[in-house]
N, C-alpha and C positions, 0 to 999 in steps of 0.2 A: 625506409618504411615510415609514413606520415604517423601521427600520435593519434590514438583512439580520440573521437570528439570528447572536448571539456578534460582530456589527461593534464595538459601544460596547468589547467589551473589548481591543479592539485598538489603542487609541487616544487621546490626552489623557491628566492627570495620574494618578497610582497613585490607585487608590482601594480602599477594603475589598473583601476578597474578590478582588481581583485578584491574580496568577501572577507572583513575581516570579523574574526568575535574575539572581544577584549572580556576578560574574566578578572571582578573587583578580588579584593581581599574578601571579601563574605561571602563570592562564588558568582555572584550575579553575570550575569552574560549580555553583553553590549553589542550588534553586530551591525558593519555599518561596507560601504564602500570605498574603497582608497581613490582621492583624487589629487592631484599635485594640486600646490600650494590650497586646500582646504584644511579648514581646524576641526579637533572634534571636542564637543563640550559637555563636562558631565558638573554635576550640583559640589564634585571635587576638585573642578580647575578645567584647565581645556590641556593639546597638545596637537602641534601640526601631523597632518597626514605624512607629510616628508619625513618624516622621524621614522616614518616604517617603510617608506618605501626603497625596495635594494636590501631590507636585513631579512633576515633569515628569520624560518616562522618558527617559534616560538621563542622570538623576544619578547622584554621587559618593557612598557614605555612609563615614564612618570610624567603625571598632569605636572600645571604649574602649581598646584598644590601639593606639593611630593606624594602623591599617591599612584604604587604601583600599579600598574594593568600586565596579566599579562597579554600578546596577542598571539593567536594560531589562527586558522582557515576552519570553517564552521565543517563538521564533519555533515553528512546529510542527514542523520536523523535531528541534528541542529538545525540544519535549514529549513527542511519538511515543517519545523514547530512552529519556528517564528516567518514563514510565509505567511504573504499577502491572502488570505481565503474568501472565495465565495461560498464555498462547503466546508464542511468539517471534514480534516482531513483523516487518513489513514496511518493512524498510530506507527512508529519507527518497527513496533514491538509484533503488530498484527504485520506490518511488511514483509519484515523478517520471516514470521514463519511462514507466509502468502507464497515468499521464495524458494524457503528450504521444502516446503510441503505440497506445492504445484512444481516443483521440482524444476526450476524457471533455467534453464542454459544455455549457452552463449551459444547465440545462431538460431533460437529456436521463435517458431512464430507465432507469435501471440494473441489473443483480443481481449482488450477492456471495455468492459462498459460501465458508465459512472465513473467519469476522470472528475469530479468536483474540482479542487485545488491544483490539482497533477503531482498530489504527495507521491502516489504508488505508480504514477506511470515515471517519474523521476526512477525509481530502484529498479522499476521494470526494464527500461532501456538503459539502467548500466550493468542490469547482469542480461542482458539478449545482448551489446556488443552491437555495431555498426554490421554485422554479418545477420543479426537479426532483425525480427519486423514483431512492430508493435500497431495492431488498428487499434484506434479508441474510439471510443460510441460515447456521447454527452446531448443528451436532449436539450440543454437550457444552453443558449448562445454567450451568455455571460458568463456562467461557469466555464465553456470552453475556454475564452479569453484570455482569464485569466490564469488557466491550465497552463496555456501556451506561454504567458507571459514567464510563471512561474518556471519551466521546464528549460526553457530559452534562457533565462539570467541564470540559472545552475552549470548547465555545459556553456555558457558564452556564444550559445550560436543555434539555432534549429540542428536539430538530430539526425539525421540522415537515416535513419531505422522507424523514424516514427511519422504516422498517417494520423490526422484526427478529424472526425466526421461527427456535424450535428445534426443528432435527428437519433430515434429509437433505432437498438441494435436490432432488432425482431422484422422490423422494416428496410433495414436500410444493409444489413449483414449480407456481403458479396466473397467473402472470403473462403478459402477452402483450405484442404490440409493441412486444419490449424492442429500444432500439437499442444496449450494452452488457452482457454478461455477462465477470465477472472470477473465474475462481475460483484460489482461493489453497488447494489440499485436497492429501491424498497421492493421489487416484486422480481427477484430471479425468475422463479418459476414459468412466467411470462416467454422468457426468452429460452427454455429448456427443448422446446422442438427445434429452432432455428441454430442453437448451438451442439446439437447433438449432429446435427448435416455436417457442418463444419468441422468440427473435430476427428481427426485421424482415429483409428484405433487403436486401444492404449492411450491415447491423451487425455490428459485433467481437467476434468471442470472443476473451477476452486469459486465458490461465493461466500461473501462476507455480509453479515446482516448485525440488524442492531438488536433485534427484542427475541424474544422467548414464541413469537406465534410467529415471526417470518422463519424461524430458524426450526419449527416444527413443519410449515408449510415446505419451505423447501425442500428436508430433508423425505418428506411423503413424496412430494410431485416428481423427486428424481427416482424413485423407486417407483411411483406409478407409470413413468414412460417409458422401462423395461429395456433401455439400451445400455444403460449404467450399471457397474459394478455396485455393492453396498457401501453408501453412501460414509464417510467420518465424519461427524462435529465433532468439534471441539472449543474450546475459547483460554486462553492465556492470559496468566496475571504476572507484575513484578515489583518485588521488594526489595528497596535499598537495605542497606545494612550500614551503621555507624562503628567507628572504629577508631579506636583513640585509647592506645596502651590496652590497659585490662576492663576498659569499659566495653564492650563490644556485644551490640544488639541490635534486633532490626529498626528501621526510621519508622518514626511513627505515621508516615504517609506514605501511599503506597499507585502504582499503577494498578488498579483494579479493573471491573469488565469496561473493555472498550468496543468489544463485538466478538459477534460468532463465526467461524470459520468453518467450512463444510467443501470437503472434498471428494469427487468419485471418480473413476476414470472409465473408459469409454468402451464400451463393448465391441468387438468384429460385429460387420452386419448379418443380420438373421440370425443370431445366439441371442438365447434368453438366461437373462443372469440367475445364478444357482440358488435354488431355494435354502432361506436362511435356516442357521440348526437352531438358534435362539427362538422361543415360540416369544409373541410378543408378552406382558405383562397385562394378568387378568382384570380387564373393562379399560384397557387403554383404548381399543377401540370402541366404546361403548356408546347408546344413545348422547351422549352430551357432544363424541365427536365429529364436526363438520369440515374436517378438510378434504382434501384428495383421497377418491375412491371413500368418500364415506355411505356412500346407498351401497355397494357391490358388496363393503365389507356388514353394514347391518344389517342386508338380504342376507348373508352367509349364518350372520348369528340368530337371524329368525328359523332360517332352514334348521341349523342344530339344536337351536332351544328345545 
């Protein structure tokens, strides 16, 4: 049985072409590619590539400056950071839960839209597995690019589970009995009829947004097209913590908002989702509100006035 694509590089002594990231004495992180007879140079000394090639990962190497490094294999939330970007990518941290919370599993068929970088279609096609299928949707041709370039130096080779297509997913969306749709765009909303066709019942729509009015908008228009269950936001923060004997407190720098995360999953067809028991909060929907359904809901509040 052959190795899951990109496995061999995960694994056993440095070899050519493999990803290394060297970590100073202060923590810093250096990540470069192993070539025979190449040097690597830092403002501490240099040291040949050969010196790591054939040893086991997580050796020591010393510049000619006696300064240790150690080296290991960039884990992917490492790679994801220090990728090549045309877009800003999709945080290790917002991935993670994009996984655990669109319930992302091996075999299962996917669609993204808004590959920017190809951060999160990277984590997407290693937890769908070569049994799965991932389409991606990327309007700008240069962003594709370099998706692909990114996604292709990660596994060492094109994916065999992943399709990528430039052009609006709303226009261009051929897929069917998707059990996952992720879109990462400024205007989900947009795409919420065309993804609601595709989607199985029971499967997730997960979108991720950046501000406080696309993450209100969204969460309205998927409850206004009535095929979705009640919609989750949420958003995720993380704090290191220092530790050093009996000093032990949080860093003073912190992963704070990197975006909003909104999940719903998908209704059988011709069921209408169950009326909420939460009555909304008094004048949320008020004259000031103008997003989805806001004439249907301030005719409602004229009638009761």
């Amino acid at each position: 049985m052959s190795e899951p694509t990109g496995a061999a590089r995960r694994r056993g002594p440095f070899k050519v072409g493999d990803q290394v990231q060297l970590t100073d004495p202060k923590g810093r992180h250096y990540t470069f590619t192993l070539e025979a007879g190449k040097n690597f140079h830092t403002h501490k000394g240099s040291f040949q590539h050969d010196e790591l090639i054939g040893a086991p990962e997580g050796s020591v190497v010393r510049t000619t400056g006696n300064v240790a490094y150690l080296a290991l294999r960039p884990l992917l939330p490492d790679y994801v950071l220090s990728m090549p970007r045309g877009a800003a990518v999709v945080y290790p941290k917002d991935a993670g839960q994009i996984l655990a919370f669109a319930d992302i599993f091996p075999g299962a068929r996917v669609v993204e839209a808004g590959v920017g970088s190809g951060s999160l279609s990277t984590f997407l096609l290693r937890a769908i597995g070569e049994q799965g299928m991932l389409h991606s949707y990327e309007r700008r041709e240069d962003f594709a690019e370099i998706a692909q370039q990114n996604v292709e130096r990660y596994f060492g080779s094109p994916h065999p589970a992943w399709q990528l297509t430039v052009g609006d997913l709303q226009d261009n969306l051929s897929d069917t009995d998707v059990d996952r749709v992720v879109l990462d765009m400024l205007a989900p909303w947009e795409c919420l009829e065309a993804v609601s066709k595709a989607l199985v019942p029971g499967g997730i729509l997960c979108a991720y947004v950046a501000t406080t009015t696309q993450l209100s908008r969204t969460v309205e228009s998927i409850r206004e097209i009535g095929c979705f269950a009640e919609p989750q936001p949420w958003e995720s923060m993380i704090r290191n913590w220092h530790v050093e004997g009996l000093a032990v407190r949080p860093d003073h720098r912190m992963i704070g908002h990197t975006g909003f995360l909104v999940t719903a999953r998908r209704l059988a067809d011709g069921v209408e989702p169950p009326l909420r028991r939460r009555r909304p909060s008094k004048g949320a929907y008020g004259e000031d509100y103008e997003g989805p359904g806001s004439q249907s809901r301030q005719g409602s509040a004229a009638e009761r006035g």
